[in-house]
N, C-alpha and C positions, 0 to 999 in steps of 0.2 A: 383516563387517557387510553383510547385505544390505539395502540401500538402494531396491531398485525395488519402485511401486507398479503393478498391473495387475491386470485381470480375475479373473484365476485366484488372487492373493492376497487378494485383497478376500474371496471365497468361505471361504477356507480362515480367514481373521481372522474373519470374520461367525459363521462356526459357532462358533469357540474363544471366540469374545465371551460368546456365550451359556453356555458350559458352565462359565466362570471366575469367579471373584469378583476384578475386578481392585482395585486400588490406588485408581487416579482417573478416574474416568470424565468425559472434556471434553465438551463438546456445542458446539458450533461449528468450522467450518474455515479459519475466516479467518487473520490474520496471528496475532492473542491467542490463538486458540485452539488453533495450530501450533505458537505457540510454549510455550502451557502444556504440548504433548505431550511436546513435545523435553525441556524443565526436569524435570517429574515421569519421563518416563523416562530420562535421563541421570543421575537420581539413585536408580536403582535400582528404581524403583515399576511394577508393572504397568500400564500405562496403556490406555484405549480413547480415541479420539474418534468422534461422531459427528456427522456435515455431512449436514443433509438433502438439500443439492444437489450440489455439488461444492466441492474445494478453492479459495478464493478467490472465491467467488460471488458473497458480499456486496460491504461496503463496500472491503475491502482490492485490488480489483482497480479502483476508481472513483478513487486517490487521484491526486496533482497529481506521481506518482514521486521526489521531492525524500526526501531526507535531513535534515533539516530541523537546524540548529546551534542552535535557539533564539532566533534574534535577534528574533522578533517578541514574547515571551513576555518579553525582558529590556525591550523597551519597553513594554510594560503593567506592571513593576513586579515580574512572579513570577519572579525571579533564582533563587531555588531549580529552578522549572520548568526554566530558560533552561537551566539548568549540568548540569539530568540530562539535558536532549538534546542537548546537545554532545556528553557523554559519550558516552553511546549511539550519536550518528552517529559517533565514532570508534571505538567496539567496530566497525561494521559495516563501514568503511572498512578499517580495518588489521586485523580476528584473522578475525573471523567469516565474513565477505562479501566482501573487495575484489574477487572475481569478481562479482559482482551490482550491485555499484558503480563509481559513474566520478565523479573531479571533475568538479562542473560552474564554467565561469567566467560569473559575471551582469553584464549591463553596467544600472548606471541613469544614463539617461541626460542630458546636463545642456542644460536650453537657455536660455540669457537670465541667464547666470551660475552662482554656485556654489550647493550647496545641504551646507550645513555641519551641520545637523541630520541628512542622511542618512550624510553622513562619520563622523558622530560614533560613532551606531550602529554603522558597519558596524567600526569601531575598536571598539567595545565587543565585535562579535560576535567579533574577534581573539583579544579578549581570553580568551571563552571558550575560544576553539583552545586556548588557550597551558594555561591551567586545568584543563583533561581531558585535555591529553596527545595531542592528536593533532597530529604537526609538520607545518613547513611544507613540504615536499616532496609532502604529498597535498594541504592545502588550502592556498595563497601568504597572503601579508596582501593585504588590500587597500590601492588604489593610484587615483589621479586617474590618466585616459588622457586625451590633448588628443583633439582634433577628427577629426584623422585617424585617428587608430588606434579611435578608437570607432565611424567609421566603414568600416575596416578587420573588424573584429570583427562587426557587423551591419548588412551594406549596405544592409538596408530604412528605417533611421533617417531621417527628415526632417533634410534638409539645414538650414532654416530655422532660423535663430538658435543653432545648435547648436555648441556651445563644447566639447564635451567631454563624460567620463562617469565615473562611479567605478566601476571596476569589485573585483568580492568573487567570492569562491569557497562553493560549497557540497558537499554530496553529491547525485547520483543514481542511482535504481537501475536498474538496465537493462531490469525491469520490478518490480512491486509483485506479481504475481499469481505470475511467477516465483522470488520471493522467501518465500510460503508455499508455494510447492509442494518447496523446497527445506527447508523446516523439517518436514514434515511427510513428507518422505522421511528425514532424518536423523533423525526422530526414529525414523519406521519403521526404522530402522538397529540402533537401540536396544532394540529388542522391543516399541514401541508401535504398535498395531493402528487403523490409520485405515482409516476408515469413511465412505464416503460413500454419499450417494443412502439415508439411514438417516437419517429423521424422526422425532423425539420427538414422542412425543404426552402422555408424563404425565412429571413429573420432580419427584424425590423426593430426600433427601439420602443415601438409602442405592442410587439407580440410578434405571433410566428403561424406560420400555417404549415401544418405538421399532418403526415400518415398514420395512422393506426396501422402497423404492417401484418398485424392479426389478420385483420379482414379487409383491407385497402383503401377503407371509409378516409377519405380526408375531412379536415377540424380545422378550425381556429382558436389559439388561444390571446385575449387580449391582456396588455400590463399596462400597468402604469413605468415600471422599471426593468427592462431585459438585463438576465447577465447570463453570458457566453463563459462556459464552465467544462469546453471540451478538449482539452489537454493541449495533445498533437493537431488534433483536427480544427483547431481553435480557427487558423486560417481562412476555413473553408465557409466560415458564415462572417468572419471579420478580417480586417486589415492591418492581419498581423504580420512579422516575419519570425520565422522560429528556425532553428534548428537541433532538431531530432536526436537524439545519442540513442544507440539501444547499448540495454542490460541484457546480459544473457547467464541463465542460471543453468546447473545440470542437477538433477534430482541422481540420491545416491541410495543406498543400504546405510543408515549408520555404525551398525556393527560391523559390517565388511571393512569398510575404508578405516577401524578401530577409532569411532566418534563416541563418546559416551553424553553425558550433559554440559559440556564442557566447548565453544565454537573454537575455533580455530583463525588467528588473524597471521595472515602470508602474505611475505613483503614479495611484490614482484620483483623477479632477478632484474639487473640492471634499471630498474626506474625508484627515482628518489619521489616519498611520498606516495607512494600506490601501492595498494592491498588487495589480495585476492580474501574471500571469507568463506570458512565451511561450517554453516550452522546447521545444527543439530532439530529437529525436530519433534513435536510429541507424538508421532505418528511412528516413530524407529526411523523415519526419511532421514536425509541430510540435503541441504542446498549446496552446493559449491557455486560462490560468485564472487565478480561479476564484473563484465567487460565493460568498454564506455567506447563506443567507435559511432561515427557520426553515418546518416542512414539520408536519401535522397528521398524515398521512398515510404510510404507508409497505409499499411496495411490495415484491416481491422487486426486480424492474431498475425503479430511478427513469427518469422520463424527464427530459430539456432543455424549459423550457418557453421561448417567444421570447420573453421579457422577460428572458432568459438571455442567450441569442445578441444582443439586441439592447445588452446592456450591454456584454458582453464585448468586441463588434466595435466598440463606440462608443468604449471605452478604448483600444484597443489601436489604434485609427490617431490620438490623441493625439499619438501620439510615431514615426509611423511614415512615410513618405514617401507613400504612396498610399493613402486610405479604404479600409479592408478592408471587402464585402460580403458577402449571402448566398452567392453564388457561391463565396465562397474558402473557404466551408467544404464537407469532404469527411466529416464523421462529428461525432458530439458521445456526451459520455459524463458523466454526475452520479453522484453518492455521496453517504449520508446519515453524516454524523457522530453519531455517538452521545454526546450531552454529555448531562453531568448538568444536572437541571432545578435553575433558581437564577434569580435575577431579573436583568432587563437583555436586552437584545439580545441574540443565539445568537452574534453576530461576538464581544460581548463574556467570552463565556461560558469558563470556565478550560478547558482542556486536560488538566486533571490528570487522574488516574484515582481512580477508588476500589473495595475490594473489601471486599462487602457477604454477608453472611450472613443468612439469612433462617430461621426460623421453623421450618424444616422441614428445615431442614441446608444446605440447597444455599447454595455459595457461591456467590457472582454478582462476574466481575471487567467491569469497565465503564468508558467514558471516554477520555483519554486519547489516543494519535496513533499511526500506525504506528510514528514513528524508536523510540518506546518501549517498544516490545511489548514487550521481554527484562525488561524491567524489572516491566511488569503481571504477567509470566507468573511471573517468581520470586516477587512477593509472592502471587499466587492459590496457588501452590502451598506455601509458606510457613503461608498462611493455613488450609492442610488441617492439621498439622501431624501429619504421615505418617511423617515422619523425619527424622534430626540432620544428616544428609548435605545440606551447603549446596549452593547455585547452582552450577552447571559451566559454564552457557551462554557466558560469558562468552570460554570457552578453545575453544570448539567448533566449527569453520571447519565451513561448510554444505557439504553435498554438492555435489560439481562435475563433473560428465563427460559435459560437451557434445561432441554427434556432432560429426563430420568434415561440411561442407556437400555438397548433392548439385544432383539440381536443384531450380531456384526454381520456389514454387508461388504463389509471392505476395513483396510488399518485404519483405528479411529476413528469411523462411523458404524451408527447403528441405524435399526430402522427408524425408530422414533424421532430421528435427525432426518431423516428424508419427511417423514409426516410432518414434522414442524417447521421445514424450508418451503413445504406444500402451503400449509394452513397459515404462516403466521410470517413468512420471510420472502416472500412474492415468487419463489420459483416456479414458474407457468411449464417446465419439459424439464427433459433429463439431462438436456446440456446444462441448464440456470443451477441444476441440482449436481452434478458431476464438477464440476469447474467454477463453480464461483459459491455456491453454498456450504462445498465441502471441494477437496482438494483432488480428491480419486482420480481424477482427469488428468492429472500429472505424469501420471504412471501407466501408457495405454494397457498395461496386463491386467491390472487392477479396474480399470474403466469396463474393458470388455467383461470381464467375470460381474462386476455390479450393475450394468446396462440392463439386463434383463427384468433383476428384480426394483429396478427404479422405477420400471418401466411399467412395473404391477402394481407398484405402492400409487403412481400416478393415477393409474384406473382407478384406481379404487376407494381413494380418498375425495 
């Protein structure tokens, strides 16, 4: 199987795009639409996809990295939701992914006594573990930790009234953006032709007539099955109605704000059921997230507005030993959720997915969460009904063969990481290699200092 995405395959797929009548033709490159490639080609089907900018560009490289068990889904009530993302997080934990994934341990923490409603849950979200099969040797049960040990765990805690903390185990991934590039490398494994920097401009249920934005050439690609796999933008080639939430993260020091391995879960002041997170990084970062405020507007890269920053930083020294300022932040990054339109608030808005056919063929799969992609993606292809041959994904451990480290061009990359995003991971510039093959982009001081030698590793390979 060959698995590497670059320059010289891209050419060699773009031409054969055009001259084939494939199976299924995707239109998005996100996490849904990597993983629809992977599904319909694992089960035989010719597949194309096309990403008009690059792999992970949208929403799928803005998320909060978490693995998500469902435990916020079984406290709203949608237990069916709750129990397919358990599932899910433990397909990705144990068959598919455990390379791309890591336990995380979460402390929330307790001050001024106990707090038996969040016990309860986090016993209920156990409960799920135990229900989809993933044991406790990846995820622990949760457990009360006295005073010391929670501060132990994360020295930045405010000492003040601090009794102790529950701590719970989750998933995360080692990145979100490396986690579709690895689906859409395996799928390329499989004989499916990914396509990036190739913009639709017309979409039809039997194909799409798409730019090469490289060099302006327009193309044809024809299907038997379209499915529409572009998040937020889903509207814009179907007849959807969505409404947008963004998430907004702030990038931190983990030693400053006192993070060690340990995330942190923060009840917002005054709202029952909503949590701010500050997870910890392999990089020394921290995240601090994450908002859910409804957006008219949608951009290719959202920005952080300071009614962002100024929530996030107001919640997060709640619980923290010293006022976090503007100063402690070193980068910020948003993502627009794609929820279906429905009444109520966008925080209140379901998670579910749905997959929608439209008028003119094209399926449109939409909604939904990353932990669940495999799930969107069997039923979008399901819903082409192309062939009898069920779901594979499930059995399909992602492609893994991370270089050997060289030297360091920035926190937790080296150069051999820029050669192997070049050669084997489709990054065509220094943006694809900054921002979605490696994370430096997050941090404009760290971008600017490793921009240059990107810049040489690109000539040169």
């Amino acid at each position: 199987m060959n698995t590497s995405l670059n320059a010289t395959r891209r050419l060699l797929d773009l031409a054969a795009a055009g001259e084939q009548v494939a199976d299924v033709l995707v239109v998005g490159g996100g996490v849904t639409g990597a993983g629809v490639a992977l599904d319909a080609a694992s089960r035989g089907l010719r597949t194309v996809l096309l990403e008009a900018h690059d792999l992970a560009f949208g929403t799928s490289r803005w998320s909060s990295k978490l693995v998500h068990g469902g435990l916020r889904y079984l406290a709203n009530g949608e237990v069916k939701l709750a129990h397919e993302s358990a599932v899910e997080r433990g397909v990705l934990m144990t068959r598919t992914a455990p390379h791309l994934t890591r336990t995380l341990p979460m402390l929330f923490p307790l001050h001024n006594g106990s707090n038996h409603f969040v016990m309860a849950g986090l016993k209920a979200g156990n409960a799920l573990r135990i229900a989809a099969g993933t044991p406790a040797s990846v995820l622990p049960r949760p457990r009360r930790v006295p005073r010391h040990e929670a501060l132990a765990l994360v020295p930045g805690l405010s000492r003040e009234n601090l009794v102790g903390g529950l701590l719970n185990y989750d998933g995360q991934l080692v990145d979100d953006a490396r986690l579709v590039v690895a689906l859409a490398r395996t799928a390329a494994g499989y004989g499916a032709k990914i396509l990036t920097r190739a913009k639709v401009l017309t979409l039809q249920g039997d194909g799409a007539e798409a730019e090469d934005t490289l060099t302006g050439t327009r193309f044809s690609v024809r299907a038997r099955a379209v499915i529409n796999a572009t998040g937020v933008w889903a509207g814009t080639l179907a007849p959807v109605r969505l409404r947008p939430s963004r998430g907004s993260h702030l990038v931190l020091d983990a030693i400053a704000v006192g993070l060690s391995a340990t995330a942190l879960t923060i009840p917002v002041p005054g709202e029952r059921n909503r949590y701010a997170f500050l997870l910890p990084q392999e990089n020394g970062r921290a995240y601090l997230g994450l908002t859910d405020e409804p957006v008219d507007d949608v951009p290719d890269v959202p920005g952080v507005p300071e009614s962002d920053v100024d929530f996030l930083l107001r919640t997060a020294s709640t619980v923290l030993q010293r006022e976090l300022t503007r100063e402690d932040v070193i980068g910020s990054y948003a993502g627009l959720r794609p929820l279906l339109e429905a009444q109520g608030t966008t925080a209140d808005l379901s998670r579910h997915h749905a997959v929608l056919k439209a008028p003119n063929g094209v399926i449109t799969v939409v909604g939904g969460k990353l932990t669940t992609y495999r799930r969107m993606a069997a039923d979008a292809v399901d819903a082409a009904n192309l062939t009898r041959v069920l779901c594979r994904t499930k059995d399909i451990r992602l492609v893994d063969d991370r270089p050997a480290p060289t030297t360091p061009i920035a926190p937790g990359v080296t150069e051999a990481d820029v050669v192997h995003a070049i050669r084997h991971e489709g990054a065509l510039d220094a943006d694809d290699v900054l921002d979605r093959r490696t994370r430096i982009g997050l941090v404009p001081a760290d971008r600017a200092k490793a921009a240059p030698e990107i810049e040489k590793l690109l000539a040169a390979v």
